[in-house]
C-alpha positions in Angstrom: -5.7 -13.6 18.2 -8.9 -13.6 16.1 -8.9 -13.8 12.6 -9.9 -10.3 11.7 -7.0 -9.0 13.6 -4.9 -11.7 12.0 -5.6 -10.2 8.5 -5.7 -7.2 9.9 -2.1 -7.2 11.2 -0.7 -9.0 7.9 -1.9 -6.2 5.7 -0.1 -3.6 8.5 2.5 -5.4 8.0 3.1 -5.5 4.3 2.1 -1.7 4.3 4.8 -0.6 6.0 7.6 -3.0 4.2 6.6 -1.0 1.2 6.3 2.3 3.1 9.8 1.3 3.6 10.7 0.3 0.4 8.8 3.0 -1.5 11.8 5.2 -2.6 14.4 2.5 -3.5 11.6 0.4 -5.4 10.4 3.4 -7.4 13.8 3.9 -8.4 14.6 0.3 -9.3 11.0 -0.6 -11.2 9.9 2.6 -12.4 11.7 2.3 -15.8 11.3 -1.5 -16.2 9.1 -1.9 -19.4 11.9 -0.2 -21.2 13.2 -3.6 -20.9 10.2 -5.8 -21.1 8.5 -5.4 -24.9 6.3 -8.4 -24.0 4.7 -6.8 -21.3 4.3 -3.8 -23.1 3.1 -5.3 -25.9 0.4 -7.1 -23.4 -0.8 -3.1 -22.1 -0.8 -2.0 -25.4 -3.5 -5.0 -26.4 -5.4 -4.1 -23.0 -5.0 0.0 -23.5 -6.3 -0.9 -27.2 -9.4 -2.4 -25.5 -10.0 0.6 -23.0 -9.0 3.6 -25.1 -12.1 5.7 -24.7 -14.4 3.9 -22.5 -13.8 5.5 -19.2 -11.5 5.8 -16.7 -8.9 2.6 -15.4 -7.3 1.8 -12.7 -3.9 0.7 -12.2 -4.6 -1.5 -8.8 -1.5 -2.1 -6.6 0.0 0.4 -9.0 3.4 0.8 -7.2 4.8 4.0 -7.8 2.4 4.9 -10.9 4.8 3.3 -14.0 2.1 1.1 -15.3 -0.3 3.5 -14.7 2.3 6.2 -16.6 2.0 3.6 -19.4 -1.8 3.8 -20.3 -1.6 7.7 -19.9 0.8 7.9 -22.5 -1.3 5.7 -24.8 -4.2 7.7 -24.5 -6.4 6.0 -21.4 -8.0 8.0 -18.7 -6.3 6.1 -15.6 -6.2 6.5 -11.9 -3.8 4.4 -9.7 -4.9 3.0 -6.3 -2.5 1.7 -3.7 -1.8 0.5 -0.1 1.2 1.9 1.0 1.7 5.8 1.5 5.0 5.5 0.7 4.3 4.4 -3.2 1.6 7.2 -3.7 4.3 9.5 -2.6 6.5 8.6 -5.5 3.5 7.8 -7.6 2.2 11.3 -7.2 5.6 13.2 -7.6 6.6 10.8 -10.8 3.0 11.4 -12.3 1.8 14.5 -11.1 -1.2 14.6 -13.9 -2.4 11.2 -12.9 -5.0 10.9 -9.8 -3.8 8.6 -7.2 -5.6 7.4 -4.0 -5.0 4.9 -1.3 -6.9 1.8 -0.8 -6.8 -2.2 -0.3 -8.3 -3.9 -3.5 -10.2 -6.4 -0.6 -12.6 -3.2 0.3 -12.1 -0.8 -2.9 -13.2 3.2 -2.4 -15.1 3.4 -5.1 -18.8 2.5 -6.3 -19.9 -0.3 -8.1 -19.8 -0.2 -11.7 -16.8 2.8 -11.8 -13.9 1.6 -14.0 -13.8 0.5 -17.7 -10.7 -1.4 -16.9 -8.2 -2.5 -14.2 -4.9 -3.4 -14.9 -3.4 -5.4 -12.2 0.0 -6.1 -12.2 1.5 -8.6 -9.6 -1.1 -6.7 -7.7 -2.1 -10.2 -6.0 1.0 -11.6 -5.1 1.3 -10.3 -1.5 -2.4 -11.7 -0.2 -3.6 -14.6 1.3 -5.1 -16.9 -0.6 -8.5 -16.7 1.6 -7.9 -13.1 0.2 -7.8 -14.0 -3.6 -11.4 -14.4 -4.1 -12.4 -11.1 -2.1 -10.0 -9.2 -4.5 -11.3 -10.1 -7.4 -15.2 -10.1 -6.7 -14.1 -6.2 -5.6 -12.6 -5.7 -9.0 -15.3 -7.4 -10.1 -18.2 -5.0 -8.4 -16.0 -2.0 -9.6 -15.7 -2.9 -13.0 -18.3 -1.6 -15.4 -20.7 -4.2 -17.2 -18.0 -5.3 -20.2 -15.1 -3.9 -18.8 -11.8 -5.4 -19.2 -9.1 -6.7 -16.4 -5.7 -7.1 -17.1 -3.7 -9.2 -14.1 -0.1 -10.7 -13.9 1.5 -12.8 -11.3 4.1 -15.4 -10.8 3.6 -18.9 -11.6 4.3 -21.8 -9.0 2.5 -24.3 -6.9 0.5 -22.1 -4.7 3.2 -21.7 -2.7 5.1 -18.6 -1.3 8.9 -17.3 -1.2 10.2 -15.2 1.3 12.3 -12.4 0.4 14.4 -11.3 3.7 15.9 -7.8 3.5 15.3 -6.9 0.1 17.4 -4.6 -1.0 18.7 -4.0 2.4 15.9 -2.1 3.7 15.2 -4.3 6.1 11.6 -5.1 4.4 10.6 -9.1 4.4 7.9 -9.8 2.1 6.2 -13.7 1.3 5.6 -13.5 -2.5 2.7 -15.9 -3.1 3.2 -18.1 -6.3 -0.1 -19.2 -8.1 -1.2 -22.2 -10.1 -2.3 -20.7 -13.7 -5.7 -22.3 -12.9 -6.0 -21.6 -9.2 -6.2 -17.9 -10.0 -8.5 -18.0 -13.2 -10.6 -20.7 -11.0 -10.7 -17.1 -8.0 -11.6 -14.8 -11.4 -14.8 -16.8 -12.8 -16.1 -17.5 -9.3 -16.1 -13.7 -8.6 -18.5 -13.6 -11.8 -15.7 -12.6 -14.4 -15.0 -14.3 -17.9 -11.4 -15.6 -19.0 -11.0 -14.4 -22.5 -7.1 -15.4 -23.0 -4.1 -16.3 -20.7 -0.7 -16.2 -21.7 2.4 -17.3 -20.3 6.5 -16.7 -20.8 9.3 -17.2 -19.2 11.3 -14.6 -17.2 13.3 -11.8 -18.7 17.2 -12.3 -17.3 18.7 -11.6 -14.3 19.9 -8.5 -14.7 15.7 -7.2 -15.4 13.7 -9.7 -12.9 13.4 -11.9 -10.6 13.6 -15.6 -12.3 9.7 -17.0 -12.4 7.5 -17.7 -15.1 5.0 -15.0 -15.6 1.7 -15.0 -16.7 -1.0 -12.6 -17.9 -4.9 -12.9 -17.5 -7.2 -11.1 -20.0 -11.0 -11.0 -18.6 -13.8 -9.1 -18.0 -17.0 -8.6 -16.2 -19.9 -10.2 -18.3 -22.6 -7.2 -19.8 -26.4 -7.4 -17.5 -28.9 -9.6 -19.2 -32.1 -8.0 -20.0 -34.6 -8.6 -17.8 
C-alpha cells in the first residue's frame, strides 16, 4: 500500500470511530469545563485576546462545547471537524454557531481567515509526519497576529491505545507529545510561542490521568516591504 492511501485509510479510520462515538462522547464531554476552572480560566485569557478581532475557530471542536465557550464570552466562532457524527451533535447542541467539516491537514478555508484557533487535543489522533502539516495550515489560516490556543497530553512521543472505549467498539491510538516536540512543529510552521503552561490532571472521576499542557502562540504580523 502506498503512503497516500496509508494516511488516507488512518484518517477513514479515526472518522468513523468518532462517527461512532459521536452521541455517547457528546454526552460525556460536553459539560466538562464545569469541572475544569483551569482550563477555563486558560479560554478566558485566549477569548480576552480575540474578543473582537474576527471570527475563531474551534478546530477538532468535538461536539461544539469549547466552541459554546467563546460564544458565550463574546467571540465570533465557528467550529470545524472531521467526523459527521460530532457536527451532528455540534449543530443540534449549538444551533447559533456555524459548523463545517474538514481535516485541519487541508483546511476549507483561505489564507489569512481566522483571528484565532483554539485547538483543543485537536492533535492527539495524527501522525506525527502529520504534526507539522497541521500547524503550517493553521498557520496559512490564521490572520497576520492572530492567536492559537492548543492543548494535548504530555508523554514521550509515544501513543496509548484505547480499545473499546466506552463500549462502542471504537479503538483509538492517543498520541502523547514531548512539550518541545510540539512547540519545535509550531515555530517551524512560521508561528511564535508566547507562553506554555503545564498541570497535572484533574481526578479520575473528570479525565483521563496525563499531564496536560496548553500552548499560547500566534502567527507573526507581514514585515513591510
Amino acid at each position: 500500500m502506498s503512503a497516500p492511501n496509508a494516511t488516507h485509510d488512518k484518517v477513514t479510520d479515526v472518522k468513523a470511530c468518532y462517527d461512532l462515538i459521536a452521541e455517547e462522547y457528546a454526552r460525556r464531554i460536553y459539560a466538562e469545563l464545569e469541572n475544569k476552572p483551569f482550563d477555563r480560566a486558560v479560554l478566558d485569557r485566549f477569548a480576552a485576546s480575540v474578543v473582537n478581532m474576527g471570527i475563531v475557530c474551534d478546530l477538532g471542536c468535538g461536539p461544539g462545547h469549547i466552541a459554546r465557550y467563546l460564544h458565550d464570552h463574546g467571540v465570533t466562532v465557528c467550529g470545524v471537524d472531521l467526523s459527521t457524527g460530532m457536527l451532528q451533535c455540534a449543530r443540534r447542541l449549538n444551533p447559533t454557531i456555524e459548523f463545517r467539516q474538514g481535516d485541519m491537514r487541508s483546511l476549507p478555508v483561505r489564507d489569512n481567515s481566522w483571528a484565532g484557533i483554539a485547538a483543543f487535543y485537536a492533535i492527539v489522533n495524527l501522525a506525527p509526519n502529520d504534526i507539522l502539516k497541521a500547524f503550517r495550515e493553521m498557520t496559512r489560516t490564521l490572520m497576520p497576529g492572530g492567536r492559537l490556543l492548543v492543548s494535548f497530553h504530555i508523554g514521550d512521543n509515544s501513543s496509548h491505545r484505547e480499545e473499546d472505549l466506552w463500549g462502542t467498539g471504537a479503538c483509538f491510538e492517543i498520541m502523547f507529545f514531548r512539550v518541545g516536540t510540539i512547540t519545535g512543529f509550531m515555530e517551524s510552521a512560521g508561528l511564535e510561542i508566547d507562553e506554555v503552561v503545564e498541570r497535572e490532571p484533574y481526578g479520575p472521576d473528570v479525565e483521563f490521568q496525563s499531564r496536560r499542557v496548553y500552548v499560547f502562540a500566534h502567527k507573526p504580523q507581514m514585515k513591510a516591504t
